[in-house]
N, C-alpha and C positions, 0 to 999 in steps of 0.2 A: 549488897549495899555498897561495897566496895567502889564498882564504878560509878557512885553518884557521888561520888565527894572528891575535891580536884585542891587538897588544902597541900599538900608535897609539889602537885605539879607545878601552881599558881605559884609557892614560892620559888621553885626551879626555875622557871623562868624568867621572872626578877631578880635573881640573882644572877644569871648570863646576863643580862644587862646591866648590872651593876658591875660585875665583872671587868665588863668594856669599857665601859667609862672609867675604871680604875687602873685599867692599862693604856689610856689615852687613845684606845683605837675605836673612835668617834664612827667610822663608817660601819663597823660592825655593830657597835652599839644601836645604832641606827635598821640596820637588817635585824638583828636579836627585839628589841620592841616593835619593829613591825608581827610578829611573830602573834602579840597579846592584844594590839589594837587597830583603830579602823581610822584612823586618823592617817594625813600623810607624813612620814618620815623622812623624805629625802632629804630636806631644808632643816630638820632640827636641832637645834643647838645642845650641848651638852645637858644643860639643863633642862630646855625643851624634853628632851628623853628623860632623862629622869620623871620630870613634872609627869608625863605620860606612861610611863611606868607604874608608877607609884600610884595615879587615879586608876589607872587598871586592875591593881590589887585591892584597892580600896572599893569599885565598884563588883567586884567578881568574887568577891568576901563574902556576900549575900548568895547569887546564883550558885556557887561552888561550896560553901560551907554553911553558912548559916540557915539558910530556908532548907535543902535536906536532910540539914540534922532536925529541925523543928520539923516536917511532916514524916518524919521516920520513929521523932521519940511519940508527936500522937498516934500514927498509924502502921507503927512498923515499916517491912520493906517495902510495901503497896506502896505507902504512902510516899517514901523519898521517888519509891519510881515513877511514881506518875506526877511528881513535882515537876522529874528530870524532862521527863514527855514534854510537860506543858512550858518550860522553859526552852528546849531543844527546838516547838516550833516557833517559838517567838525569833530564837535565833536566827534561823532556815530562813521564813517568813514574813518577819515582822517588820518590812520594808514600805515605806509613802510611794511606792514607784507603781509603774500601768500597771505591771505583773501581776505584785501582791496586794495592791491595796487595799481591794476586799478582804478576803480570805488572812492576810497581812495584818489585818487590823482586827479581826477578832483573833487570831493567835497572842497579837503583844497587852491586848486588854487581858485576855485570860491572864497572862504571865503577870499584869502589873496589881489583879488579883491575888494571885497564889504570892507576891512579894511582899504584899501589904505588911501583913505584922511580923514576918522574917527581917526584913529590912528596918524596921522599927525597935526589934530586940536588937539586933544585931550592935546599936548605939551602948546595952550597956555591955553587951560582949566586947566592944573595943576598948569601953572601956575600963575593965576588969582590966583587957591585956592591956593598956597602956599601964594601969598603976602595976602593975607584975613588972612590967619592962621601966618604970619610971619616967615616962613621960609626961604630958602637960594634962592630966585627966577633967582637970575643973576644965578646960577650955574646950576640950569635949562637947560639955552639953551648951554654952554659949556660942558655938561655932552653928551647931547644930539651930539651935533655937532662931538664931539670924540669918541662917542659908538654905537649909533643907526643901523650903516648900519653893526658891530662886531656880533649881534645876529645872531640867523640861521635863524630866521623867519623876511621876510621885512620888519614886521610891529610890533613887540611885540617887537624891542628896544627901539621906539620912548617914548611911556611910562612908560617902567620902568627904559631907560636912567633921565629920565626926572622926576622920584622919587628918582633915585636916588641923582639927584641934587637935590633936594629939601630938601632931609632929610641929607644930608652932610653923607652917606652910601655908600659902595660897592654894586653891585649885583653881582651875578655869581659865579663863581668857580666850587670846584668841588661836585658831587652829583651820586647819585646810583636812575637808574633805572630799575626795575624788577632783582635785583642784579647784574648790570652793571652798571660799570662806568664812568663817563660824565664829560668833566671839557669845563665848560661855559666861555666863555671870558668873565675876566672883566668889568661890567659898573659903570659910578660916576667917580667923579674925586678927590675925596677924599676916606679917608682909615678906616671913623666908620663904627662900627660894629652893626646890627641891635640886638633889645635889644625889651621887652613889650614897653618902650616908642616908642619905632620908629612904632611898630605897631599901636600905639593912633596915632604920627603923623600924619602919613599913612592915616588917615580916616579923616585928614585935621580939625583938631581941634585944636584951640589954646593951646600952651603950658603951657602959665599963665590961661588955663581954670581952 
């Protein structure tokens, strides 16, 4: 069961990017988050990296932690493994292009089954760790209640609506990928900006750590 859960790596990697941005070397910061997301980084701004850091944890909370603990405590190891299967092809897969599009498309619907109530719990898993780390825990569920069904994916607003309440941050706007551009509806109910601190949040660590 070991290799289905990614809750050490996901933060290791957010932290090399916090990192950079702490020592002002913006181009490395920029190569360290390309690493986690699929967005383009050449152009982004200090913050831009952050902001994209921080919804990477926030979205990958559910595929790396939350959903294989919930099909492994119903169904043991079977079950985290064949979570990880059914996620890993949506990954591969689960592309709008000539390739995959068939084939593409029942991989990412299977996956946005198997996410359904992992993604769902996962709202009060963040926020347990929000009020452990003392964060914004009420803004939690009104960040959520106002954004969640806004995303394009059913199930990737629940958790990063639900960071974003927590860390009193935006998600979303706009973004370039594969040099197109994308402008994300806003999540969070407030107007900070994510920043290196917001990515330490983000990993649910006390701010008087």
């Amino acid at each position: 069961m070991y290799s289905c859960f990614a809750v050490k790596d996901l933060g290791d990697h957010a932290e090399t990017v916090r990192q950079a941005l702490d020592a002002d070397d913006i181009e490395l910061a920029r190569q360290k988050v390309s690493f986690i997301v699929g967005r383009d980084t050449a152009a982004l701004t200090a913050s831009g990296i952050a902001l994209a850091a921080t919804e990477s944890v926030a979205e990958n909370s559910v595929d790396g932690v939350t959903a294989p603990l919930f099909y492994a405590l119903l169904f043991g190891p079977v079950g985290a493994i064949a979570y990880k299967a059914i996620n890993t092809l949506d990954s591969t897969f689960g592309y709008k292009n000539e390739r995959y599009l068939e084939f593409g498309w029942a991989a990412a619907r299977l996956d946005d089954l198997a996410n359904y109530m992992p993604a769902r719990v996962s709202v009060l898993v963040i926020a347990l760790a929000a009020a452990i780390s003392k964060l914004l825990v009420y803004d939690i569920f009104q960040a959520v209640r106002q954004g969640a069904r806004l995303h394009a994916s059913p199930n990737a607003g629940y958790p990063e609506c639900a960071y974003a309440g927590a860390l009193g941050v935006t998600f979303g706007g706009g973004r370039s990928y594969g040099g197109e551009f994308h402008n994300s509806p806003l999540l969070g109910i407030r107007t900070g900006e994510c920043s290196s601190l917001t990515i330490r949040m983000g990993r649910f660590r006390s701010v008087a750590e």
